[in-house]
N, C-alpha and C positions, 0 to 999 in steps of 0.2 A: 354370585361372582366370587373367587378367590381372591387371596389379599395380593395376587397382580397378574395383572395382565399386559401382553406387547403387542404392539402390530409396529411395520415399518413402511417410509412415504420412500418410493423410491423418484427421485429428484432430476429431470433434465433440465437445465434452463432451455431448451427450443422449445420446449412446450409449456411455458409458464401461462399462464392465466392471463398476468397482463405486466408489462415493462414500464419502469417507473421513469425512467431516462435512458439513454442511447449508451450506455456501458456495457449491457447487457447482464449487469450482477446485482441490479439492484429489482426483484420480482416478489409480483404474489402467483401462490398456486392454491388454489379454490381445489377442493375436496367433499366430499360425504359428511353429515355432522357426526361427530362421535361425543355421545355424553356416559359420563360414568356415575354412579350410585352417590349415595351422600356415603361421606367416611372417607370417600376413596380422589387421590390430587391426579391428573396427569403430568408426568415429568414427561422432558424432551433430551433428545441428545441427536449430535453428529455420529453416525455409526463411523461413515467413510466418505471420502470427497475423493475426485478426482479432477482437477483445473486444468488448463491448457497454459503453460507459460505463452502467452500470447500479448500480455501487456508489457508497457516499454516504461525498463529503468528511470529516462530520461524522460519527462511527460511534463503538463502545463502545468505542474507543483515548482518543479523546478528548473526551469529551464531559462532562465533570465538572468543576465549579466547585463550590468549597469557599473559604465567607468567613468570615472571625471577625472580632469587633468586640471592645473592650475590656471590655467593659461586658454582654455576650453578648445584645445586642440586636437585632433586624431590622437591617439584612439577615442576621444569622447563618444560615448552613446551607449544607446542598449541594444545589444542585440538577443536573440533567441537561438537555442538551439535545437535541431529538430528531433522532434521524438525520435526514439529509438532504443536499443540496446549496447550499448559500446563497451569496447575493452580503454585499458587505458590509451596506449598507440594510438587508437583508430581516433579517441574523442581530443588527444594531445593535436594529432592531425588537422583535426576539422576544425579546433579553434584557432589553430592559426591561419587554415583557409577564411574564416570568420572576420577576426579581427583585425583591421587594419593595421600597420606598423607591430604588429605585435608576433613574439612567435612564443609558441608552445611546445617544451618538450617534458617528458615522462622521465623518472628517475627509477628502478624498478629496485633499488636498495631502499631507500627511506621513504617510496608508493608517493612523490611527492611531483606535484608538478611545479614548473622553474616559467612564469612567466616576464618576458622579453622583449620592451619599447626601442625599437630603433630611429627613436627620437625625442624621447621626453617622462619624466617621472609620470605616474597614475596612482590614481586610488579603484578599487574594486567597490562600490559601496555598500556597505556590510545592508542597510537598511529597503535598499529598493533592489538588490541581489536575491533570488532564490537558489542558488546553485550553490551556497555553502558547503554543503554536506558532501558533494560530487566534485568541488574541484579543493577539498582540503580548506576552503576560505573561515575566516575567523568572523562570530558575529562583532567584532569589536574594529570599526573603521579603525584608526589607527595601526592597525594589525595586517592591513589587506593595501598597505602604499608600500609603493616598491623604490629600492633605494639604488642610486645610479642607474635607474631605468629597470631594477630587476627586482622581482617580486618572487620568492619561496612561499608557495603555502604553506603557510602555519601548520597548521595538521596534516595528517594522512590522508589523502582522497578516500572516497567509499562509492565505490558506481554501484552498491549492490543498496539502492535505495528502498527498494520494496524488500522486507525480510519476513515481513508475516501476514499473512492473510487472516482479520478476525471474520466469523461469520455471525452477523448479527441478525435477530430478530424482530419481531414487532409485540413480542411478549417480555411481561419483565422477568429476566430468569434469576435475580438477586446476584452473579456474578458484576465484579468490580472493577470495571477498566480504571486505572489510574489516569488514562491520557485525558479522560472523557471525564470529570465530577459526577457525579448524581446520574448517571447513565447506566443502568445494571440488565440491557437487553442482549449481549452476548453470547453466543453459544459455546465456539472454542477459538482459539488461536492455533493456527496452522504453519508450520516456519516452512520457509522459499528454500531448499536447499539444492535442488536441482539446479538444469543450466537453461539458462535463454532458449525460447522454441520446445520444449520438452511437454513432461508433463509432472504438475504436483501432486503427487499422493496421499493423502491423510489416514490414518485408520484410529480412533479413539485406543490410548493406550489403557486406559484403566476402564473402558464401560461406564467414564463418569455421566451424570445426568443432572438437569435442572429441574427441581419443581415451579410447576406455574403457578401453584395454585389457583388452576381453573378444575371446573368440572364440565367443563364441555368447549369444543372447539372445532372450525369448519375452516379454518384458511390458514397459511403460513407467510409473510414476506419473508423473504431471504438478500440481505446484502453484504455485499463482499467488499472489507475496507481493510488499509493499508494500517502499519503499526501506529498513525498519525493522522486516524481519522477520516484520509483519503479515498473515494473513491476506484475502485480496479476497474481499468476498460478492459474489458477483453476482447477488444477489435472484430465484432463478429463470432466472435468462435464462442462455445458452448461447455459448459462444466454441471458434472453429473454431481450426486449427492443422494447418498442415504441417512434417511432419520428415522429415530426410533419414537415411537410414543408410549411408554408407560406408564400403565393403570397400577397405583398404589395405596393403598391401606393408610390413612394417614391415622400417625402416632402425636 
């Protein structure tokens, strides 16, 4: 053998081998054994991906408001929000259809939403809330009570919650997620920069690759997580992927 060799797995998830849970991103695909010589590592890499924007911004990460009042009056409670994809308008809309006494409008100078008790001060509560990040909220309760019945989000709303797609493995490929300690099974990071319902494209810009150091291998899991760990549903639908395997000379 020369000092390398490639072949490449070309990747549907409809046809995975077997599905590890109902996301549809988290699979193994079973293969042929490929062993290589002593001397020699196989590396891995993402050549190319193609996803379906088919998962929703808004999802059971974050979809939870939780308000108290002094007094434990309307607006008290928690409500959810339903999955989906929303612009600002559309999600300003639907929380005030939501919330009781409350109204919701968008400010599209400072991306901030202005929420509005038509009867009584509230707290947002920074700790049993997951919707921080989507409606501008502060994790610091004090920060999220609203003063004469009216509350400015502290920050800038962000409804683009999902920004990167990691795709990890079930090999350790020594790459270093920060999010994750002592977790070095990564392949690449993929940024979201398309629009809702489209499609994401990947293509490896530099030919980078992982050594396994294995010398032989017959399966791949492949899962598809959010910048934060999270699980991508892809509601049904299917994304392709090409990987490469190279045989290497190890030095």
């Amino acid at each position: 053998m020369s000092n390398y060799d490639s072949m490449q797995l070309f990747l549907n998830s409809k046809y995975a081998d077997k599905q590890l849970d109902n996301t549809g991103t988290n699979l193994i695909f079973n293969f042929d054994y490929i062993s290589v010589p002593n001397g020699h590592y196989i590396h891995l890499s993402v050549v190319n991906a193609i996803i379906p924007w088919s998962f929703y911004s808004i999802n059971g990460n974050n979809n939870q408001i939780t308000i108290t009042t002094t007094t434990l009056a309307s607006p008290q409670g928690t409500y959810y929000i339903s999955y989906g994809n929303y612009n600002a308008i559309q999600l300003a809309g639907y929380l005030t259809a939501l919330i009781p006494n409350i109204t919701v409008t968008y400010n599209t100078i400072n991306n901030k939403f202005t929420f509005t008790s038509s009867t009584i001060n509230f707290t947002i509560d920074a700790n049993l809330s997951t919707c921080q990040e989507i409606l501008g909220l502060s994790t610091q309760a004090n920060e999220n009570t609203s003063f004469g019945n009216v509350l400015l989000s502290p920050h800038p709303i962000n409804l683009s919650s999902i920004r990167t797609i990691t795709v990890r493995s079930n090999y350790n490929t020594g790459n270093i997620n920060f999010g994750e300690n002592n977790f070095f099974c990564d392949l690449c990071s993929i940024a979201v920069t398309s629009a809702p319902n489209g499609l994401i494209i990947y293509n490896n810009p530099n030919n980078y690759s992982s050594n396994l150091y294995l010398t032989e291998i017959n399966n791949i899991s492949i899962k598809l997580i959010d910048q934060s760990g999270f699980p991508i549903n892809l509601n049904k639908q299917y994304f392709n992927m090409v990987l490469q395997i190279d045989v290497l000379r190890f030095t």
